[in-house]
Every structure is written in C-alpha cells, then in structure tokens.
Chimera marker file (.cmm) of the C-alpha trace (Angstrom):
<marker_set name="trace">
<marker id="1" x="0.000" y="0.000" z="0.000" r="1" g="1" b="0" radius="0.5"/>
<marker id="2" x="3.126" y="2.065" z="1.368" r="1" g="1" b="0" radius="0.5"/>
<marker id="3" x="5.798" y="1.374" z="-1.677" r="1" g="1" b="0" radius="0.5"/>
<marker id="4" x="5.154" y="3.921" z="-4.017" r="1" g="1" b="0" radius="0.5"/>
<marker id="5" x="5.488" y="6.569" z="-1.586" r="1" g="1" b="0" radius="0.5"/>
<marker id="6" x="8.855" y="4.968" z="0.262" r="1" g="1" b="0" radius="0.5"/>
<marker id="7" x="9.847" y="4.829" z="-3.820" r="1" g="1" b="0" radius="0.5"/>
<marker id="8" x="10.067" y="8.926" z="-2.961" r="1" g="1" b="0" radius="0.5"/>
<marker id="9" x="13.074" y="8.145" z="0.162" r="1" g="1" b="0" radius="0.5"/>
<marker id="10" x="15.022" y="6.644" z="-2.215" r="1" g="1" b="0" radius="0.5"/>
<marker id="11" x="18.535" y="8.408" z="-3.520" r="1" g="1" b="0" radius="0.5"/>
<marker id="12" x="19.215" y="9.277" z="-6.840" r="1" g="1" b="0" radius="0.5"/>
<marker id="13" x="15.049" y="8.848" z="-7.440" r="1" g="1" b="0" radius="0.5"/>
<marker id="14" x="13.121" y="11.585" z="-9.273" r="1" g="1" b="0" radius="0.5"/>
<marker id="15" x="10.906" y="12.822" z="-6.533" r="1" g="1" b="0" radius="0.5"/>
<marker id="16" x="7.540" y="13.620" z="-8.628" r="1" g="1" b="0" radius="0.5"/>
<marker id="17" x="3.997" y="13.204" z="-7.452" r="1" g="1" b="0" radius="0.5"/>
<marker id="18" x="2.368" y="11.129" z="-9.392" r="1" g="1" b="0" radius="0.5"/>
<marker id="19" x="-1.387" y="9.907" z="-9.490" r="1" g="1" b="0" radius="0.5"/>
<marker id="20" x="-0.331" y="6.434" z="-8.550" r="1" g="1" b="0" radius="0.5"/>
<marker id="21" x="1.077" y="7.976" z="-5.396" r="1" g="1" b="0" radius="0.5"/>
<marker id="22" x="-1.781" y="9.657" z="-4.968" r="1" g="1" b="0" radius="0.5"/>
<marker id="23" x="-3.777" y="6.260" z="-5.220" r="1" g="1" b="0" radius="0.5"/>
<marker id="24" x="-1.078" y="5.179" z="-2.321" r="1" g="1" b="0" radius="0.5"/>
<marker id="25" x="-1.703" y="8.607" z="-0.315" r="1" g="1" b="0" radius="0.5"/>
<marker id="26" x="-5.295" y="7.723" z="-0.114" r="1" g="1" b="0" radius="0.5"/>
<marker id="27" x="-6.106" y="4.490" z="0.609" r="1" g="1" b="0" radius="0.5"/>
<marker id="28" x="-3.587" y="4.825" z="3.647" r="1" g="1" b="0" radius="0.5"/>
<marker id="29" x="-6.191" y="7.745" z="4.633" r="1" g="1" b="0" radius="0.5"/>
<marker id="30" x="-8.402" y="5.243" z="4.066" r="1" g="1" b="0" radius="0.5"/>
<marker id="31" x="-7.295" y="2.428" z="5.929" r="1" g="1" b="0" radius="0.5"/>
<marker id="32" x="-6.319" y="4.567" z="8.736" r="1" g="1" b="0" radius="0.5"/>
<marker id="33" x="-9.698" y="6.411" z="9.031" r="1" g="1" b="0" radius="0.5"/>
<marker id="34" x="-12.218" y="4.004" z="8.100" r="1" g="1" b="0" radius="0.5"/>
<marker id="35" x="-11.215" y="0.377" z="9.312" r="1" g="1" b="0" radius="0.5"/>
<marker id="36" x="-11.228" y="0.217" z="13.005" r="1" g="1" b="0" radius="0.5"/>
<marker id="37" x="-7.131" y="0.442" z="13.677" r="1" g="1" b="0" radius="0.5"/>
<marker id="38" x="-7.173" y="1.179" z="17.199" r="1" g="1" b="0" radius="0.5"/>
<marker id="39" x="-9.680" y="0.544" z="20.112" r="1" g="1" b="0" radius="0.5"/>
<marker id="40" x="-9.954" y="2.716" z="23.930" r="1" g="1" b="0" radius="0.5"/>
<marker id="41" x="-8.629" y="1.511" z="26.771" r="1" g="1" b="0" radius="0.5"/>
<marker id="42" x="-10.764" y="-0.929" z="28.130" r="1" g="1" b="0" radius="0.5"/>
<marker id="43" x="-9.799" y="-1.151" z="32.610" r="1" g="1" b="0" radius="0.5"/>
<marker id="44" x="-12.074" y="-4.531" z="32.834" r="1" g="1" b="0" radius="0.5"/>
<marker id="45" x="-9.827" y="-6.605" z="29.819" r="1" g="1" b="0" radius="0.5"/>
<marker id="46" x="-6.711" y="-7.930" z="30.354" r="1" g="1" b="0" radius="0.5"/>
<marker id="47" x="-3.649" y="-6.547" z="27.915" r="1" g="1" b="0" radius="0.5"/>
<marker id="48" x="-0.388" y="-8.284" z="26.475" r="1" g="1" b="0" radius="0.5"/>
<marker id="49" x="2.647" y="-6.033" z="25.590" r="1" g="1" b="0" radius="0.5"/>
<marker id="50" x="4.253" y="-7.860" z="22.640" r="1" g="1" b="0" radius="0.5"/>
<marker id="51" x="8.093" y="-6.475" z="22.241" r="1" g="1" b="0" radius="0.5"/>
<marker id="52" x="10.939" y="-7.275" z="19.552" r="1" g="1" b="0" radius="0.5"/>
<marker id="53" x="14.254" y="-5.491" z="19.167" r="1" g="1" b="0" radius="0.5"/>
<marker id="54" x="17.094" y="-5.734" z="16.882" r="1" g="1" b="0" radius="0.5"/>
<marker id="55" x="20.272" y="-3.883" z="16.663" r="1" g="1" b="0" radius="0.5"/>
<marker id="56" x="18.507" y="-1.600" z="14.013" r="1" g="1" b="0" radius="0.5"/>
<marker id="57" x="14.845" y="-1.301" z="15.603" r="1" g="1" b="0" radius="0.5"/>
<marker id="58" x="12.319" y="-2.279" z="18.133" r="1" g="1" b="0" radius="0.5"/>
<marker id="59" x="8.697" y="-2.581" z="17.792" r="1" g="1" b="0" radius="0.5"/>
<marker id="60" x="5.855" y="-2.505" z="20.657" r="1" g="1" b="0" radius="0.5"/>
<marker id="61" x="2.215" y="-3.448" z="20.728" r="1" g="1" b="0" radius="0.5"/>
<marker id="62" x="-0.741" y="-3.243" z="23.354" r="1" g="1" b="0" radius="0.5"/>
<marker id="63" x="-3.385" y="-5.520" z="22.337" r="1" g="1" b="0" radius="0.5"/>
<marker id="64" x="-6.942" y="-6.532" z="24.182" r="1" g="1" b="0" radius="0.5"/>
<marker id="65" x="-9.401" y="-8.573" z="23.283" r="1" g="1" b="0" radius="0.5"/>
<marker id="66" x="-12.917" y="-7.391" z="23.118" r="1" g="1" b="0" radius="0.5"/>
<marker id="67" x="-15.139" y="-10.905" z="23.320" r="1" g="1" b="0" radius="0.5"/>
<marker id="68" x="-14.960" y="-12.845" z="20.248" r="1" g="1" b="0" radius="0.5"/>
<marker id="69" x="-13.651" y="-10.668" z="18.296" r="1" g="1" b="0" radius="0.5"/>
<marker id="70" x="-9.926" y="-11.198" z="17.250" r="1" g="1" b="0" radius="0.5"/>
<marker id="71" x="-7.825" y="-8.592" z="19.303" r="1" g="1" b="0" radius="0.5"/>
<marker id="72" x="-7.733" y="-4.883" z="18.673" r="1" g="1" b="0" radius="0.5"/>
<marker id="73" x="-4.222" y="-2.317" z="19.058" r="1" g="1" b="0" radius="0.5"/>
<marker id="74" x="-4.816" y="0.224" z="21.621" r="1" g="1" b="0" radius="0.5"/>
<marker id="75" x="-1.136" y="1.570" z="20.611" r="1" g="1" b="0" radius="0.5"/>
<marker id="76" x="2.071" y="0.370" z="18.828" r="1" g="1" b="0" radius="0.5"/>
<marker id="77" x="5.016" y="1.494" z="18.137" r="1" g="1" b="0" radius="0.5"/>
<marker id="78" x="7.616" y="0.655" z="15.430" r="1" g="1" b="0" radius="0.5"/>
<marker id="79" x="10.861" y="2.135" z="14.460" r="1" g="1" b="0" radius="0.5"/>
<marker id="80" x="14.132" y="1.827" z="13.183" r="1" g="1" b="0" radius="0.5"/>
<marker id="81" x="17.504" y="3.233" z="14.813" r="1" g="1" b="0" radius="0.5"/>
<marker id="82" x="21.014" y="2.160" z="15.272" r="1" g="1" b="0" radius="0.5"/>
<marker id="83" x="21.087" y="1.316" z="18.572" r="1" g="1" b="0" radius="0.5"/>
<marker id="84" x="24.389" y="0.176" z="18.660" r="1" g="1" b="0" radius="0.5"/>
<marker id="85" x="27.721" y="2.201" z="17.554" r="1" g="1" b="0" radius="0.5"/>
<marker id="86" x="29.657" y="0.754" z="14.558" r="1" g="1" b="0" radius="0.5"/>
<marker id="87" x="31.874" y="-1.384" z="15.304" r="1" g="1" b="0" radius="0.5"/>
<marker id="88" x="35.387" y="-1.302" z="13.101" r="1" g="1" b="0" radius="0.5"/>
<marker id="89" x="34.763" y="-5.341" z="13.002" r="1" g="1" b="0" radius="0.5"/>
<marker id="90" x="33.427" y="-8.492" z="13.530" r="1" g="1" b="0" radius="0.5"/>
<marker id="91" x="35.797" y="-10.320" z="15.826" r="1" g="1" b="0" radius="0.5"/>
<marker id="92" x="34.581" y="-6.282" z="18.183" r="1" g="1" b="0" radius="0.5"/>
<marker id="93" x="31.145" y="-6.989" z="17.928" r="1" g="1" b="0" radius="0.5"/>
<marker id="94" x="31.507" y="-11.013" z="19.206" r="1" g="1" b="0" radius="0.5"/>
<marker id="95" x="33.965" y="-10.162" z="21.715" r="1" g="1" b="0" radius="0.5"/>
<marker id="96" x="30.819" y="-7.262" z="23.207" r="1" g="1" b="0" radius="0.5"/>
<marker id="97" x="28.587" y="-10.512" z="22.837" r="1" g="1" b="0" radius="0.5"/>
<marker id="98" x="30.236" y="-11.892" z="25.413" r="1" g="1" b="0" radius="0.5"/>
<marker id="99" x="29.946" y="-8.825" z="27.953" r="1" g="1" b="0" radius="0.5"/>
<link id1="1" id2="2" r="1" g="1" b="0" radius="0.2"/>
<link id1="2" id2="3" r="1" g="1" b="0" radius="0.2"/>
<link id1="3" id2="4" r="1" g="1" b="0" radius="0.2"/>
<link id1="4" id2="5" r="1" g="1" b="0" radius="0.2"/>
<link id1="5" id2="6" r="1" g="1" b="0" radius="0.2"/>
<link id1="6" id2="7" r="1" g="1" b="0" radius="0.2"/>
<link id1="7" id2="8" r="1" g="1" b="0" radius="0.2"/>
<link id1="8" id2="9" r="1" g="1" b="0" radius="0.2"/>
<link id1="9" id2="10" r="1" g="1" b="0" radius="0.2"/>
<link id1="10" id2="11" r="1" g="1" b="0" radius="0.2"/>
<link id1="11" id2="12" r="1" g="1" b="0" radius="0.2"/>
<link id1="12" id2="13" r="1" g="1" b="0" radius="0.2"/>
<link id1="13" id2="14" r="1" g="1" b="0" radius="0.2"/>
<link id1="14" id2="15" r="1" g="1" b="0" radius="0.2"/>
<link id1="15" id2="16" r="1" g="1" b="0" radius="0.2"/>
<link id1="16" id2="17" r="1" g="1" b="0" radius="0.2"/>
<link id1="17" id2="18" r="1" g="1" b="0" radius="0.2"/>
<link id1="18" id2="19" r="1" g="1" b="0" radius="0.2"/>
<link id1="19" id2="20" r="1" g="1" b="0" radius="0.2"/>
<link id1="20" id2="21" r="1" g="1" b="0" radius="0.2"/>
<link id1="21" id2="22" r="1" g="1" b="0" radius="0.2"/>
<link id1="22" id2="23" r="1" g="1" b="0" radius="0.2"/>
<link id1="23" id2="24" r="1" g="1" b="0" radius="0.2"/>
<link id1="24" id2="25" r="1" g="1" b="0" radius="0.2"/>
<link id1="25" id2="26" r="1" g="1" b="0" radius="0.2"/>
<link id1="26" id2="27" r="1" g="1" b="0" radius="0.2"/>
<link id1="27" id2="28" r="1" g="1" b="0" radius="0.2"/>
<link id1="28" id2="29" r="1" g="1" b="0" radius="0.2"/>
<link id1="29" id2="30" r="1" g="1" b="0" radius="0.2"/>
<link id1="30" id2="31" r="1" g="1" b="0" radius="0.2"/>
<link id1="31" id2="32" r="1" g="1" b="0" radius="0.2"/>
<link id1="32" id2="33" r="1" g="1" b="0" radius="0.2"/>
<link id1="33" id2="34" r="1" g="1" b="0" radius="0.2"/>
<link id1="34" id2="35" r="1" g="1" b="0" radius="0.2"/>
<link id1="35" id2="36" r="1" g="1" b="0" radius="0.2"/>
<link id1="36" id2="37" r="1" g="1" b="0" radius="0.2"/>
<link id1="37" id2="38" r="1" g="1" b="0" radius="0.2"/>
<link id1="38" id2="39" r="1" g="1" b="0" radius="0.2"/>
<link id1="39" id2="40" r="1" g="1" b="0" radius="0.2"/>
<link id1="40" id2="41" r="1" g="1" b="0" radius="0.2"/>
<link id1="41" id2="42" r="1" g="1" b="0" radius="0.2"/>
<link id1="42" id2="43" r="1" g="1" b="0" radius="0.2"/>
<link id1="43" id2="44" r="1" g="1" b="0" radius="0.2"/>
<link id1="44" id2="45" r="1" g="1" b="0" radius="0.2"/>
<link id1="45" id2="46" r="1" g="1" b="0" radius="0.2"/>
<link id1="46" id2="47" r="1" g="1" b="0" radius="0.2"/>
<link id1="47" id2="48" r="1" g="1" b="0" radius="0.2"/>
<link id1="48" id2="49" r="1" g="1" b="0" radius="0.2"/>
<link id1="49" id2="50" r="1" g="1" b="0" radius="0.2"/>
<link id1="50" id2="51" r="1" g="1" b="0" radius="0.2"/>
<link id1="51" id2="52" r="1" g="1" b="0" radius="0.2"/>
<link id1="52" id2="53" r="1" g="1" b="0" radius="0.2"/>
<link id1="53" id2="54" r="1" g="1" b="0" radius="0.2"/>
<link id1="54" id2="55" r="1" g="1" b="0" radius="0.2"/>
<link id1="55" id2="56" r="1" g="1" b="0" radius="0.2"/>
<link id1="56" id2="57" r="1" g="1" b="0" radius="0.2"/>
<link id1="57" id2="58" r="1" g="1" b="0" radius="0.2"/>
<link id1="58" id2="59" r="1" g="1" b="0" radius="0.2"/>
<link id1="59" id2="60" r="1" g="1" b="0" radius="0.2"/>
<link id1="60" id2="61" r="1" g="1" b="0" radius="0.2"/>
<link id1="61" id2="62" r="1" g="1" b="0" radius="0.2"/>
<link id1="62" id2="63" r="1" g="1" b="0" radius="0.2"/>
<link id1="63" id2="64" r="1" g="1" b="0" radius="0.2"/>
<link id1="64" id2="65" r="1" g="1" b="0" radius="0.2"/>
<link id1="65" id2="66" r="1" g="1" b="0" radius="0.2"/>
<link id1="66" id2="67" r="1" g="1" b="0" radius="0.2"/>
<link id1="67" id2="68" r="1" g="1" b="0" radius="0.2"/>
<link id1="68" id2="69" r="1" g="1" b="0" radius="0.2"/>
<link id1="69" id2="70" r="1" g="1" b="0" radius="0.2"/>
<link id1="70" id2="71" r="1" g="1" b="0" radius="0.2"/>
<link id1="71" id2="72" r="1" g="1" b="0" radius="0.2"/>
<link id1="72" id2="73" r="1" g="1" b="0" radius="0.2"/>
<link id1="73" id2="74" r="1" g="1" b="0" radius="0.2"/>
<link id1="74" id2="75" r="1" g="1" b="0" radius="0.2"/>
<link id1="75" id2="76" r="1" g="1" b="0" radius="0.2"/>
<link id1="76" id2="77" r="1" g="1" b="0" radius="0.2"/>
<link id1="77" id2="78" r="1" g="1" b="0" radius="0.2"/>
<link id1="78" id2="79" r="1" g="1" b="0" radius="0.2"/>
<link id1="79" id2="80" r="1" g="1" b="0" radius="0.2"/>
<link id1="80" id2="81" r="1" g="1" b="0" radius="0.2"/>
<link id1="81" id2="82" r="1" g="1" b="0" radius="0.2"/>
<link id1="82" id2="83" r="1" g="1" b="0" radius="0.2"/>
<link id1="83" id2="84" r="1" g="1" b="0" radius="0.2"/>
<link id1="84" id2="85" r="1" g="1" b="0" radius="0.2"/>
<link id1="85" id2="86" r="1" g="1" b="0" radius="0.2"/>
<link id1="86" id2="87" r="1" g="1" b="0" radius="0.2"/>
<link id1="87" id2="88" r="1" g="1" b="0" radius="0.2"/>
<link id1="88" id2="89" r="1" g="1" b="0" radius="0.2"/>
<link id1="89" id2="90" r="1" g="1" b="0" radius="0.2"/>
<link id1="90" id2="91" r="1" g="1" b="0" radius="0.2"/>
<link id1="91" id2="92" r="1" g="1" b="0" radius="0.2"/>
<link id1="92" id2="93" r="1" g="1" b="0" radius="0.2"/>
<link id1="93" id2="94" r="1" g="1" b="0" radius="0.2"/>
<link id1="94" id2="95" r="1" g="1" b="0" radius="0.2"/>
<link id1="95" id2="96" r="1" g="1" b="0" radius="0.2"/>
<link id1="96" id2="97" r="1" g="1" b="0" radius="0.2"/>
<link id1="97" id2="98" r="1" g="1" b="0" radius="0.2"/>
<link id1="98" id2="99" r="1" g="1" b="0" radius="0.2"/>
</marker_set>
C-alpha cells in the first residue's frame, strides 16, 4: 500500500507526485480512518505487551481482546535506529557478545 510513496526516500530517485502515489496517499487515509485500527482503553480486559528489538529497531504493541472478536491495538510502536555504535569489526562486535 506504502511502496510507491517509500519509492520517494530513495537516492538518486526523481521525486515527482504522481497519481499512482496519490492512489497510495489515499487508501492509507483510508485504511487509517475508516477500518477500526485502534480501540480505547478498556480497565475490565486484560492486555499483552508484545516487544521485539534488533540492533537496528524495536517494535511494541498493546493488544486486548474485546469478546470474540480477534484482538484490537490500543497503541504500537515501530521504528528503526542504530542502537548500537559501529563497530570497526566483527571479531569487536563477538567479543561485546560476550559482555
């Protein structure tokens, strides 16, 4: 839904709005408007924090479920950082593994 407008990031790319990112543009607004994405807080429903991490990026989500419906984001979070410094090689980085 997303790839013609992360086309745009790239280097050395012609950056020129076209209608098919226009197409991409809106049925993001539309997915993010119209479906249900994200649900309140409910205090009576248990939640689940789901975590992942990398040395490039972490994600978080806060799911509950509401009855028999499958379970609904109340928030999430997903980015991508270098969390560690650069190391000037491999036999560096293994030797901090074992830290």
């Amino acid at each position: 839904m997303r790839k013609p407008l992360k086309e745009l990031l790239k280097d050395n790319v012609e950056r020129t709005w076209t209608a098919v990112h226009q197409q991409a543009k809106e049925k993001i607004k539309d997915a993010l408007f119209n479906t249900p994405v994200l649900q309140y807080f409910d205090l009576g429903i248990p939640v689940v924090i789901y975590t992942d991490s990398s040395p490039t990026g972490l994600s978080a989500m806060l799911p509950q479920k509401l009855s028999s419906r499958s379970p609904r984001c109340l928030s999430c979070v997903d980015g991508r950082r270098n969390l560690l410094p650069e190391r000037e090689s491999e036999k560096e980085a293994k030797s901090l593994q074992g830290r």
